[in-house]
BAZARO-348183 format. One line per 2 residues: their letters; for each residue y, z, x of N, C-alpha, C. Coordinates in nm, 2 decimals. Each point is the difference from the previous one (the first is absolute). Last residue first. Example, Ala and Ser with C-alpha at 12.3 -4.5 7.8 and 13.67 -1.06 7.14 Angstrom:
% residues 2
sa> -0.22 0.71 1.28 0.11 0.00 0.09 0.11 0.08 -0.08; -0.57 -0.01 0.03 0.12 0.00 -0.09 0.12 0.00 0.09
% end
This chain:
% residues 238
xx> -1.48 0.08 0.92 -0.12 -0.05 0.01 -0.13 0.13 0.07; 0.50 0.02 -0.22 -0.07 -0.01 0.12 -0.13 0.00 -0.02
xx> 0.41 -0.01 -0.29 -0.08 -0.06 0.01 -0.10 -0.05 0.15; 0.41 0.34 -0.14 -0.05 0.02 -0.10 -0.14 -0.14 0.03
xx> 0.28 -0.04 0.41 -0.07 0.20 -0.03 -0.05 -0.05 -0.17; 0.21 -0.37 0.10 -0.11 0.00 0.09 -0.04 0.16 0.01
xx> 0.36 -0.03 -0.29 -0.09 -0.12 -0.04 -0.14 0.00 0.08; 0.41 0.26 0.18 -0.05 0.07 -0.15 -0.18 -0.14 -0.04
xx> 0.31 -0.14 0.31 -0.11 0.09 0.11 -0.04 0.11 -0.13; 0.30 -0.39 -0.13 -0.11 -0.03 0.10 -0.11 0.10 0.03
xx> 0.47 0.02 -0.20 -0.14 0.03 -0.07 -0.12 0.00 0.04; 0.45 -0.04 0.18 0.05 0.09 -0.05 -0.18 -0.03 -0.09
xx> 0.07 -0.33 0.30 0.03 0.16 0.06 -0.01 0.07 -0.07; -0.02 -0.43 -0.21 -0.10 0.10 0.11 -0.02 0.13 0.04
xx> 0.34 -0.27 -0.22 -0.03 0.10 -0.09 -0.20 0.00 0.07; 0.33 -0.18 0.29 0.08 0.14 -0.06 -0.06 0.05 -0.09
xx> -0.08 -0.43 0.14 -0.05 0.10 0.12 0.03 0.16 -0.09; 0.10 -0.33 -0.28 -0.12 0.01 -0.01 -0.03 0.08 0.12
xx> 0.46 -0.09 0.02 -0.05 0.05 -0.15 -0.18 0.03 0.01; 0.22 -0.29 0.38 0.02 0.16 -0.02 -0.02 0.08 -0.14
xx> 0.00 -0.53 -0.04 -0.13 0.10 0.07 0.02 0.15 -0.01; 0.28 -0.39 -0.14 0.01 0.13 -0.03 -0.16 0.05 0.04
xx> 0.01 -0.44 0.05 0.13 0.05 0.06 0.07 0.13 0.00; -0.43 -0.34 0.06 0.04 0.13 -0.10 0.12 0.08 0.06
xx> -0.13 -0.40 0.24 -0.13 0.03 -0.13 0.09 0.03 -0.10; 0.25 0.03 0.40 0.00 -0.16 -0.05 -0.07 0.03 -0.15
xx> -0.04 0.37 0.28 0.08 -0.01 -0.11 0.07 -0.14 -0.09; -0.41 0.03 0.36 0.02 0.13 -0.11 0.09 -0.05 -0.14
xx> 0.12 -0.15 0.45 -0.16 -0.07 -0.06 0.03 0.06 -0.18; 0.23 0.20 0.35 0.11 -0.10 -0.05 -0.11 -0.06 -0.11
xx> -0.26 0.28 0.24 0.11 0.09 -0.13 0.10 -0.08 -0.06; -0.22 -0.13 0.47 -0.10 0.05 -0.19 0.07 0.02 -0.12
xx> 0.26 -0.08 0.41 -0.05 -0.14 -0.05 -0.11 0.02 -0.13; 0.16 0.43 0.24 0.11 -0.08 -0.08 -0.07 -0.09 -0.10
xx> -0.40 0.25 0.19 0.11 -0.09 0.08 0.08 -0.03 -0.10; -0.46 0.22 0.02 0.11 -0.01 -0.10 0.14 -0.02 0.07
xx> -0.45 -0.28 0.11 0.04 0.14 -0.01 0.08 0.07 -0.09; -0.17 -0.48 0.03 -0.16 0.11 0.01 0.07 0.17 0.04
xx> 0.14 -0.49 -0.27 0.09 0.06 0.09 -0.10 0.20 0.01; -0.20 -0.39 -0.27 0.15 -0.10 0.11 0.05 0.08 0.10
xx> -0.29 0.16 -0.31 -0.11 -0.10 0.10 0.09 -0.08 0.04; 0.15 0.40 -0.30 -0.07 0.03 0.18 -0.07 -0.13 0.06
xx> 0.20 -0.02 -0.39 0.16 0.00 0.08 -0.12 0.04 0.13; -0.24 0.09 -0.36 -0.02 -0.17 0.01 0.09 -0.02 0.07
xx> -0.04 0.46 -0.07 -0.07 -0.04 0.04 0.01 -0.17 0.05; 0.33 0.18 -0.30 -0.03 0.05 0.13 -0.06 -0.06 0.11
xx> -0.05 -0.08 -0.44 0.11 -0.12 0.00 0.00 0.07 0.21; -0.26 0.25 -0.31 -0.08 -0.13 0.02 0.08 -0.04 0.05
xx> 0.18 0.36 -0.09 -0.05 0.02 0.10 -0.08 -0.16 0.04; 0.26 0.05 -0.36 0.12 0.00 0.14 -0.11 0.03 0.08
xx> -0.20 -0.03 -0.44 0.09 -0.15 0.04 0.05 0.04 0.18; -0.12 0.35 -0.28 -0.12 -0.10 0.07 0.05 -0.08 0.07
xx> 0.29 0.22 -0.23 -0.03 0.06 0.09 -0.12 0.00 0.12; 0.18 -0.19 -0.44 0.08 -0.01 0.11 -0.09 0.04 0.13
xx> -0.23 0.11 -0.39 0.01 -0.13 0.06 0.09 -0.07 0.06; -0.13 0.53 -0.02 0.08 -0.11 -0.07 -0.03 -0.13 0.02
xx> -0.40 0.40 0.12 0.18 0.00 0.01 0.10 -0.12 -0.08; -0.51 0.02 0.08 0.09 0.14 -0.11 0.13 -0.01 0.03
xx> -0.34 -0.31 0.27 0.04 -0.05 -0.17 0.06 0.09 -0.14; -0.03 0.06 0.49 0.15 -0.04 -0.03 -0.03 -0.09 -0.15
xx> -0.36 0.29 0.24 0.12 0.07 -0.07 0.11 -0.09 -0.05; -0.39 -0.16 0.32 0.00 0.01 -0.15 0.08 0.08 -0.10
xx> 0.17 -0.21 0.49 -0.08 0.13 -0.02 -0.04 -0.06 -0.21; 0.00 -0.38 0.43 0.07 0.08 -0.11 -0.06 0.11 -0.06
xx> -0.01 -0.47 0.38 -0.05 0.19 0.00 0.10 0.01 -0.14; -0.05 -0.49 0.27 0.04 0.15 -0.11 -0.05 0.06 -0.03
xx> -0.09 -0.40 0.39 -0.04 0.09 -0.14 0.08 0.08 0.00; 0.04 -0.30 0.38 0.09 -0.02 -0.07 -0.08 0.06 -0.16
xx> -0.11 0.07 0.47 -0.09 -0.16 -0.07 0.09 0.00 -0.18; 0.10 0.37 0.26 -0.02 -0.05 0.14 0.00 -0.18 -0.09
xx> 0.11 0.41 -0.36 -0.11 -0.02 0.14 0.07 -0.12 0.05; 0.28 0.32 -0.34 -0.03 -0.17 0.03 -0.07 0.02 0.11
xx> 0.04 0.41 -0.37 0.08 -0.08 0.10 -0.05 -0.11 0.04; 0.10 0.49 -0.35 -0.01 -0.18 0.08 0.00 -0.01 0.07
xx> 0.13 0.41 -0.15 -0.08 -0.07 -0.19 -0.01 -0.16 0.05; -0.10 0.51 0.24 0.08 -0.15 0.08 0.00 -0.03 -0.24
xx> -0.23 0.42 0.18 0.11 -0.01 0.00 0.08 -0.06 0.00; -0.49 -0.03 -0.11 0.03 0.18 -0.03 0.17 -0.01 0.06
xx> -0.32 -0.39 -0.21 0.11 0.02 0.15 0.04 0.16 -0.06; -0.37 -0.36 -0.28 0.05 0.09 -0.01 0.04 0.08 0.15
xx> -0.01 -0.55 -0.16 -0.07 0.13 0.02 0.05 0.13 -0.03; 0.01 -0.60 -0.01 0.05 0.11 -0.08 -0.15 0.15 -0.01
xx> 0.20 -0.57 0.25 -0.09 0.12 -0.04 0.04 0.09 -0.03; 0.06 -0.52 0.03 0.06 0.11 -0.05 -0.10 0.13 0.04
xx> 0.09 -0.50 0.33 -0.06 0.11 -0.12 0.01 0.11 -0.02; 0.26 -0.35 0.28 -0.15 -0.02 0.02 -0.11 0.04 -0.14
xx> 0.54 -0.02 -0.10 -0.06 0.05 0.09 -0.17 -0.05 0.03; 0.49 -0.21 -0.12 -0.11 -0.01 -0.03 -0.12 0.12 0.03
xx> 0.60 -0.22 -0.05 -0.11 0.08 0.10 -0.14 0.08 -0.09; 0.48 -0.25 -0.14 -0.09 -0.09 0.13 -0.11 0.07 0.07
xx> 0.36 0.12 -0.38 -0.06 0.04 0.17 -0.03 -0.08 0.09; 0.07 -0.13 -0.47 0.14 0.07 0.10 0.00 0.07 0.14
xx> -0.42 -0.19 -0.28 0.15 -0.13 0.03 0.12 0.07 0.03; -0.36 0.29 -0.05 -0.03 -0.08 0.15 0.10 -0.10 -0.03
xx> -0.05 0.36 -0.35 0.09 0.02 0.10 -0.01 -0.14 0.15; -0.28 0.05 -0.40 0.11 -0.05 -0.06 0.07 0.04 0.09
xx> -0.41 0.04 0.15 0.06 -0.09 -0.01 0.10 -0.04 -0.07; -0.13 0.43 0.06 -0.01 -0.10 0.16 0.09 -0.11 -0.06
xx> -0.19 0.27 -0.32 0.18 0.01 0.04 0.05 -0.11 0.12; -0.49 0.02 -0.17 0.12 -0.07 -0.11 0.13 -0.01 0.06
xx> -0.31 0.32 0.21 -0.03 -0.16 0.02 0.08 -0.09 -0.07; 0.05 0.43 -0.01 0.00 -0.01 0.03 -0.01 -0.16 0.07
xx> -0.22 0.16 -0.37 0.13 0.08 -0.04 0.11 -0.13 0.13; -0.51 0.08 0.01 0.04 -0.12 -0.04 0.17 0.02 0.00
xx> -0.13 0.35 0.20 -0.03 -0.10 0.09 0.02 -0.12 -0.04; 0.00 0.38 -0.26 0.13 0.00 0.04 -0.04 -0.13 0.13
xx> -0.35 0.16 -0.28 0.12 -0.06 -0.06 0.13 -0.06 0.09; -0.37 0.21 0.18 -0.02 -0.17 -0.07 0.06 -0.06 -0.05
xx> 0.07 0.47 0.14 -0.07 -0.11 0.09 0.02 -0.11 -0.03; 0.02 0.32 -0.33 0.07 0.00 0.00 0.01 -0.09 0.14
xx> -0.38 0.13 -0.15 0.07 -0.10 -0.06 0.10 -0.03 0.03; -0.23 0.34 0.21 -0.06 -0.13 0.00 0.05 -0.11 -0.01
xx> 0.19 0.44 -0.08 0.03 -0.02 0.12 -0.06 -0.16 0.03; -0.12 0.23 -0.39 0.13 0.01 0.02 0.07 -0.11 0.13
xx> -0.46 0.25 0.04 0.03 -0.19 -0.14 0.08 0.03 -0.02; -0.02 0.37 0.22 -0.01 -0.17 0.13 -0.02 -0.09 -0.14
xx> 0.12 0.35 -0.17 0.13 -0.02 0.09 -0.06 -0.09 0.11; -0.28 0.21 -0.31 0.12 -0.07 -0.09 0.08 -0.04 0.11
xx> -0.42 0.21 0.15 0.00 -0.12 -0.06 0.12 -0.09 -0.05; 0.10 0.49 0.15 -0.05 -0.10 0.10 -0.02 -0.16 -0.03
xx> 0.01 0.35 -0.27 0.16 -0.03 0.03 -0.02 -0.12 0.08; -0.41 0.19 -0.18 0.12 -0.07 -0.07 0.11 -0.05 0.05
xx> -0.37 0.28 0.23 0.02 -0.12 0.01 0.08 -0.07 -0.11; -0.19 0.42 -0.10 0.11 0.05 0.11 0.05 -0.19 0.05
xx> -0.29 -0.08 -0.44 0.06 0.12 0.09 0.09 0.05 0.10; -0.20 -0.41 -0.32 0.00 -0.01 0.19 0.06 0.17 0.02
xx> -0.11 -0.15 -0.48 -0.09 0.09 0.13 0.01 -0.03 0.11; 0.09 -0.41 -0.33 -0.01 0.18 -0.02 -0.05 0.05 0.12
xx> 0.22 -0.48 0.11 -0.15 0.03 -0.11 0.04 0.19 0.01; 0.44 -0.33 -0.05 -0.10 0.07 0.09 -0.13 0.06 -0.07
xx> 0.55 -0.37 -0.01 -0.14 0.07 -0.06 -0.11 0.05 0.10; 0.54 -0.05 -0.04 -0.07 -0.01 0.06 -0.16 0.00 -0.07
xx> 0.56 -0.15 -0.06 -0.18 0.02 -0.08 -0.05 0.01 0.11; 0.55 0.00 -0.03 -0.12 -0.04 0.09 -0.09 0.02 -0.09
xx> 0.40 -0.17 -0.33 -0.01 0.14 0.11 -0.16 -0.06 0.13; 0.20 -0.38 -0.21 0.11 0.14 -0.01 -0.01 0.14 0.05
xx> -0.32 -0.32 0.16 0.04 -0.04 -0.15 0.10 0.12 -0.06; -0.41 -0.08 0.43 0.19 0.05 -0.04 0.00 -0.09 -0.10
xx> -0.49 0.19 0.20 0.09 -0.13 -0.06 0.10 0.11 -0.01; -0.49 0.07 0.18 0.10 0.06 0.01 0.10 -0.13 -0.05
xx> -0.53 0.22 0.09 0.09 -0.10 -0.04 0.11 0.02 -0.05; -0.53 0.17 0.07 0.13 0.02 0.06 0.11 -0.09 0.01
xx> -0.45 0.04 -0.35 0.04 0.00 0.17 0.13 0.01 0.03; -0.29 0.23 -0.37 0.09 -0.05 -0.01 0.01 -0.04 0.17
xx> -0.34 0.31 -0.20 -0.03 -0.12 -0.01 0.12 -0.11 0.00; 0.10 0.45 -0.23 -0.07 -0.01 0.07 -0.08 -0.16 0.03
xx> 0.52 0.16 -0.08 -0.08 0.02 -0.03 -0.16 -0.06 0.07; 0.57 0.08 0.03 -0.11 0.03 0.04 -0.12 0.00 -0.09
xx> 0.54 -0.17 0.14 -0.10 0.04 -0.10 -0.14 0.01 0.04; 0.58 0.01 0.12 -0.10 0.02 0.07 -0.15 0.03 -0.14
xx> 0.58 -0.13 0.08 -0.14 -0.01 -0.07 -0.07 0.00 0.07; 0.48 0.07 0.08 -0.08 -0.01 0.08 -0.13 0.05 -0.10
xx> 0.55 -0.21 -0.02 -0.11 0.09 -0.02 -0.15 -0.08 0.08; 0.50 -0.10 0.20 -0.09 0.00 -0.10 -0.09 0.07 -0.01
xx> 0.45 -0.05 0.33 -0.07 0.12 -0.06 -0.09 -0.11 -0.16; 0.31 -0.24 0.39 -0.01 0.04 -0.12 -0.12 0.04 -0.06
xx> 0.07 -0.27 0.37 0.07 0.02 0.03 0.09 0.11 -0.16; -0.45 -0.27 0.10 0.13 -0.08 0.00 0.12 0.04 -0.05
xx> -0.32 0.37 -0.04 -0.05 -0.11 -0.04 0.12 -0.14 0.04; -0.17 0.61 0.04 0.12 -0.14 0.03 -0.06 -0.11 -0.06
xx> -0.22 0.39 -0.28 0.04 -0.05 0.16 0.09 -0.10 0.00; -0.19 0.42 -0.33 0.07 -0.12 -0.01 0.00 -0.03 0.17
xx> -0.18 0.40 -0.18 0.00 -0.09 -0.15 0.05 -0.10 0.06; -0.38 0.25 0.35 0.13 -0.05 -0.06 0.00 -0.05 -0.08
xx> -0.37 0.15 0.19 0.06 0.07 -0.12 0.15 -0.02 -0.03; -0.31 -0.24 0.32 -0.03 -0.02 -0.11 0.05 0.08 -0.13
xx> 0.12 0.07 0.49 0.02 -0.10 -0.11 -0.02 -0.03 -0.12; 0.17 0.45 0.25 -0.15 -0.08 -0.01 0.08 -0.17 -0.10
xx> 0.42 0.24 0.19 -0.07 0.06 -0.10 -0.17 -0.07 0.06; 0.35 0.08 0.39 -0.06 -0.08 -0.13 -0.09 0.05 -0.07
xx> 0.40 0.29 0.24 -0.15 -0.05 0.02 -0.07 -0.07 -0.11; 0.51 -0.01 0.14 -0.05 0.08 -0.08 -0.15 -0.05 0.05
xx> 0.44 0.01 0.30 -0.10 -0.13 -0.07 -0.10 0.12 -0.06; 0.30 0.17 0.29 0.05 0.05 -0.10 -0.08 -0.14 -0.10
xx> -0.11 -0.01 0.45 -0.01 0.13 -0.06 0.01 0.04 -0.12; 0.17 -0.40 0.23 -0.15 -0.05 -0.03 -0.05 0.12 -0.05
xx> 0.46 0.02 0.17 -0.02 -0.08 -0.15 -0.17 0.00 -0.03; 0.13 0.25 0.38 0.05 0.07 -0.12 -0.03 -0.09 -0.08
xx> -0.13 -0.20 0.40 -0.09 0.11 -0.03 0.06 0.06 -0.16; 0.34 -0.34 0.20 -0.18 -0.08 -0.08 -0.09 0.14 -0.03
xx> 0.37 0.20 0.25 0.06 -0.07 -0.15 -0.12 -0.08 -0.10; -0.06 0.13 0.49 0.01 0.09 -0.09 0.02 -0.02 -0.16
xx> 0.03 -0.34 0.34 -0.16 0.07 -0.06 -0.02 0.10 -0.10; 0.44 -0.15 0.19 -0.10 -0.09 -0.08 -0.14 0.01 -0.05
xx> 0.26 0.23 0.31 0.02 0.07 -0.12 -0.02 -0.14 -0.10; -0.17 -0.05 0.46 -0.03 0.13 -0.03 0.06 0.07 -0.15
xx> 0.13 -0.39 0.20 -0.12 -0.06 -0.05 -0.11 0.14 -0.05; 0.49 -0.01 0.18 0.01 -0.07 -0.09 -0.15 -0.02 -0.06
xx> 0.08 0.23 0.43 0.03 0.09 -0.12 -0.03 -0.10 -0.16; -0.13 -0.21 0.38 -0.10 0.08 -0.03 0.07 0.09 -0.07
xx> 0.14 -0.39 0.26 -0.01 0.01 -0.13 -0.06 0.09 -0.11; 0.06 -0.03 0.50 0.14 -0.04 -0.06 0.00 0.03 -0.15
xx> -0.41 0.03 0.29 0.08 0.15 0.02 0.13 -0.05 -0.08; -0.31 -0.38 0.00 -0.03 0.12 -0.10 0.08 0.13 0.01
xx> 0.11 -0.40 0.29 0.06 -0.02 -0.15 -0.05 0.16 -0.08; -0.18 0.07 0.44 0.18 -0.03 0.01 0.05 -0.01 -0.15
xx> -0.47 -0.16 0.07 0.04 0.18 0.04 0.16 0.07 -0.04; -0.13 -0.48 0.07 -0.05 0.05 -0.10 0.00 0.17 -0.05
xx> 0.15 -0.18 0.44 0.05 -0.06 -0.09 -0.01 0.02 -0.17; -0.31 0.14 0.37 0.09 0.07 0.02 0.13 -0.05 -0.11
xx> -0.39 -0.23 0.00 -0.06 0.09 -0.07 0.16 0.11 0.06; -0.01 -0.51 0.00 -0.04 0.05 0.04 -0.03 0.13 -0.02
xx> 0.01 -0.50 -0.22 0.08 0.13 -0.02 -0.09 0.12 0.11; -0.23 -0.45 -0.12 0.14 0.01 0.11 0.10 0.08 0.03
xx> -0.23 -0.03 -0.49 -0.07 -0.10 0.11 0.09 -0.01 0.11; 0.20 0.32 -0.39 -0.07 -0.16 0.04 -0.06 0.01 0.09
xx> 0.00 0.43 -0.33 0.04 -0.04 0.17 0.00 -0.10 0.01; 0.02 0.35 -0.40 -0.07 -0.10 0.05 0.07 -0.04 0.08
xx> -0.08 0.50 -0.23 0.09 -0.10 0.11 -0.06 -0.12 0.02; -0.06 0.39 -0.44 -0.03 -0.13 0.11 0.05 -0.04 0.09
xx> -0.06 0.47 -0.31 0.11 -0.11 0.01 -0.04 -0.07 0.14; -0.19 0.35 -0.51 -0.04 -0.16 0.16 0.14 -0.01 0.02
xx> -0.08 0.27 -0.38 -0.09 0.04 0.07 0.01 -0.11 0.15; 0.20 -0.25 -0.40 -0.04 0.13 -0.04 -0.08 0.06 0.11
xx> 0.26 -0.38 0.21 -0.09 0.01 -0.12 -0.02 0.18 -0.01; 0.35 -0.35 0.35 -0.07 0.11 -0.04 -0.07 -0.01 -0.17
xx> 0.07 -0.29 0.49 0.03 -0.03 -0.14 -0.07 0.14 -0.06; 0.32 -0.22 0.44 -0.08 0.11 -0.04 -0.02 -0.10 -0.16
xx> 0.10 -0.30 0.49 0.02 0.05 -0.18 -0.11 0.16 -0.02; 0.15 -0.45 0.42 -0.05 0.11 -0.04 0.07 0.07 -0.17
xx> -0.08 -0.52 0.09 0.10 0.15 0.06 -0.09 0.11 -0.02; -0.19 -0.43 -0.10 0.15 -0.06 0.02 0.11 0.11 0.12
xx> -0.59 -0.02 -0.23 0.13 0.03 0.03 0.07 -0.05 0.08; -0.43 -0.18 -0.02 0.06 -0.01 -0.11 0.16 0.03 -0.03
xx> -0.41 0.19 0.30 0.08 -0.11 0.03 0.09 -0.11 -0.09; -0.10 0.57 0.06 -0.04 -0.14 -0.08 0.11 -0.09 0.12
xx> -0.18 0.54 -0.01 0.03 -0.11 0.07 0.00 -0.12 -0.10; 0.02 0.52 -0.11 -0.07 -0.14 -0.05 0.07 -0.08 0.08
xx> -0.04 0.62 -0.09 0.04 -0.14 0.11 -0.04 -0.14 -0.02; 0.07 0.50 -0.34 -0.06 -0.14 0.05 0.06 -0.09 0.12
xx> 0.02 0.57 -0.19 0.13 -0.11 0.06 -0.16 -0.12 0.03; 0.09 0.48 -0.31 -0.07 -0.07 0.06 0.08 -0.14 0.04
xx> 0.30 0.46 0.04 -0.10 -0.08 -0.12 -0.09 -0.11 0.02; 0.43 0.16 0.26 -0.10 0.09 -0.07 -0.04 -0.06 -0.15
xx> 0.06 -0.11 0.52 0.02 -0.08 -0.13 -0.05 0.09 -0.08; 0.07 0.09 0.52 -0.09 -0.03 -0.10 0.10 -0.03 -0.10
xx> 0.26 -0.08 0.45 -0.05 0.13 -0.04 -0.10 -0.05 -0.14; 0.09 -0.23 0.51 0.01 -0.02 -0.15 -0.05 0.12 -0.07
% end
C-alpha cells in the first residue's frame, strides 16, 4: 500500500456497515467495521485514495481562502437565527456580565477586563446562548414527537469543534451551540437527524428514507452546511 498523502486516521467501529473514507479539512479517515480484516481495508484505501487525495485538497483550498476571524467583541454584527444582527456591547464600571437578544445581541461587561475582553464576551455569549438553545430545542422536540414518535433521553447543548450532532448509546443529543446562528431550518434538520438516530443508529438507506419522511427537502439544509458550517465553527472557536 503506497502512503496517503496527507494525514490519514484509522477508526475501527463497531457501528459501521462498510468500510468508508471520510475526508475533513487536513484529515482523511478510514473507518473499518468490526470483522474487516486489515488486507481488505488496505485494498478499499489503495482503490480510493486518488478520489480522497483531491478531496482534501479541495477542503485545504476552501478552509484557506476562509478569511481570519475578526476578534469578537469587535464585531458590528453576528449571525443570529440565521441573519447578521448588531452587536452592542456596553461597558461600564461595576456592571455584571449579561447578555440578552432583542433585535440586536446586548452584551454587558464590567470595565477593565483588558487583553481578556474578547474572551469574557464570547464565553457569556457562549453561556447563554447554551440555555437558550437547549430550552429552544426542547419545545421543538415536542412539537415534532406527534409526527415522530421519537423522544430523546436528553438535550444537551455544547461546543463540537467538527460534528453539529449526535445521538449517545442511552438515546441523549448532542448539539453543537452554533446551530442557534444558522437558520431555523437548519436546526430543525439536524434535531430531526439526530432523533432518526434512535431508530436507525447508522446512516443506512432506512436513515435517510427516516430523514426524509421528517423533512423532505432536507438536502437543502445539508447543503447550506457545507457551504457555511466550517466558516461559522473557524469565526467562533472557543
Amino acid at each position: 500500500m503506497k502512503s496517503v498523502a496527507g494525514p490519514l486516521k484509522i477508526r475501527r467501529s463497531s457501528k459501521a456497515k462498510r468500510l468508508r473514507l471520510a475526508v475533513k479539512p487536513g484529515l482523511i479517515e478510514l473507518v473499518i467495521p468490526r470483522g474487516t480484516g486489515e488486507a481488505q481495508a488496505m485494498a478499499f484505501l489503495d482503490q480510493h485514495r486518488a478520489w480522497a487525495e483531491g478531496k482534501l485538497l479541495e477542503l485545504n483550498d476552501r478552509a484557506s481562502r476562509i478569511p481570519a476571524p475578526a476578534s469578537f467583541a469587535s464585531s458590528p454584527t453576528l449571525p443570529w437565527r440565521g441573519r447578521e444582527v448588531p452587536l452592542i456591547i456596553r461597558e461600564a464600571p461595576g456592571l455584571r456580565t449579561r447578555v440578552s437578544v432583542e433585535g440586536a445581541i446586548h452584551i454587558a461587561l464590567p470595565q477593565g477586563l483588558g487583553e481578556t475582553r474578547d474572551e469574557v464576551a464570547l464565553r457569556a455569549f457562549y453561556v447563554w446562548v447554551r440555555r437558550w438553545l437547549r430550552t429552544h430545542v426542547a419545545a421543538m422536540v415536542e412539537r415534532l414527537a406527534p409526527r415522530t414518535g421519537l423522544r430523546p433521553r436528553e438535550i444537551r447543548v455544547k461546543h463540537m469543534k467538527t460534528r453539529w450532532g449526535s445521538c449517545g448509546p442511552r438515546n441523549d443529543i448532542n448539539l453543537n451551540w452554533l446551530l442557534a446562528l444558522a437558520p431555523e431550518s437548519v436546526l430543525e434538520y439536524v434535531v430531526v437527524h439526530e432523533l432518526c438516530h434512535i431508530s436507525e443508529r447508522n446512516h443506512s438507506p432506512a436513515f435517510w428514507s427516516l430523514v426524509a419522511r421528517h423533512l423532505p427537502n432536507y438536502a437543502e439544509e445539508r447543503r447550506w452546511l457545507k457551504l457555511h458550517g466550517a466558516e461559522l465553527m473557524r469565526r467562533f472557536s472557543l
